[in-house]
C-alpha positions as CSV (number, residue, x, y, z in Angstrom):
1,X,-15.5,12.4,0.1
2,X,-13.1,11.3,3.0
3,X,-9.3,11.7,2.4
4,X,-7.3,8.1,2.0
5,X,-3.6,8.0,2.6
6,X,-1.7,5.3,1.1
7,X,1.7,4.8,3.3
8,X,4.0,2.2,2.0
9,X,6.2,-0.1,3.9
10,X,9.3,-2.1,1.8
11,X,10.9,-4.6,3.8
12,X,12.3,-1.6,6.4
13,X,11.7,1.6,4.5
14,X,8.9,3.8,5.1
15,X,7.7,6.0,2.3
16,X,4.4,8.2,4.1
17,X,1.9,9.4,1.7
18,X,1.7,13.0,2.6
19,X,-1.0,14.1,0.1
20,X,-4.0,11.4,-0.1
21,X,-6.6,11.0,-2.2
22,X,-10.1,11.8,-2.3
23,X,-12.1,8.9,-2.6
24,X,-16.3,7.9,-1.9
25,X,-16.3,4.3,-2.1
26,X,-14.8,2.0,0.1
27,X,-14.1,-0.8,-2.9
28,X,-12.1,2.0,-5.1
29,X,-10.0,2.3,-1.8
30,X,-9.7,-1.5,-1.6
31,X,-9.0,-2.2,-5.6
32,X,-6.4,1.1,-5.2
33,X,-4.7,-0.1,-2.2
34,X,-4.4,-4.0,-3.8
35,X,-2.8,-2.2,-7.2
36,X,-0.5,-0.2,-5.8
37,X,0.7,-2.8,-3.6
38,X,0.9,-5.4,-6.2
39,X,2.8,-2.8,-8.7
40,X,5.1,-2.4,-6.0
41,X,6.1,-5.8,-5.2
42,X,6.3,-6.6,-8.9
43,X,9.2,-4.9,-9.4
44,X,11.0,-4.9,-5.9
45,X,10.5,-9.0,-5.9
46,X,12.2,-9.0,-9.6
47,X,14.8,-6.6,-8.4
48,X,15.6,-8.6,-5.3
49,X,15.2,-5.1,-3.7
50,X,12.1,-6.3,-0.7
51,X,10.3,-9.3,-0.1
52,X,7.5,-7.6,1.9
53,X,5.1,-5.0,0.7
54,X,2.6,-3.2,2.8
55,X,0.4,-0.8,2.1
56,X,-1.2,1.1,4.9
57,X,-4.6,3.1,4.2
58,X,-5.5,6.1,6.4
59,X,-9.0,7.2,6.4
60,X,-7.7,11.2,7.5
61,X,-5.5,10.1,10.6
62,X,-7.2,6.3,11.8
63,X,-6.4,3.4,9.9
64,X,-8.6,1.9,7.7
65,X,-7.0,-1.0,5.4
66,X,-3.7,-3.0,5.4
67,X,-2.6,-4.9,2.3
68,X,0.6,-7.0,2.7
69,X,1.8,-9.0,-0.3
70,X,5.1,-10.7,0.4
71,X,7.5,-13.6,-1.4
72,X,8.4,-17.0,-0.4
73,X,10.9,-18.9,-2.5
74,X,11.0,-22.6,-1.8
């Protein structure tokens, strides 16, 4: 099983997952990464607290995934 980080970016703050998880399948990374991400900007876009969320995977030290999930009001 290959170690993921999940680093997470909110608007301009920076929050580097240290500790990872151990994962084997490529779509458990993808559904994780899309959650977390989504759970995230739930509550930051309601807050008014970030209207970018971005949620860099790290297969060990290369990158592997980026999810970005942002808000436009019209």
């Amino acid at each position: 099983m290959a170690c993921f980080h999940f680093d997470i970016q909110e608007n301009d703050r920076f929050i580097v997952d240290e500790e990872g998880r151990h994962l084997d399948d490529d779509e458990r990374v993808r559904k994780l990464a899309v959650t977390t991400g989504a759970s995230i900007a739930r509550d930051a876009f309601v807050d008014g607290s970030a209207d970018r969320i971005v949620v860099e995977v790290r297969k060990g030290e290369d990158p592997f995934m980026r999810v970005v999930i942002s808000l436009s009001l019209e």
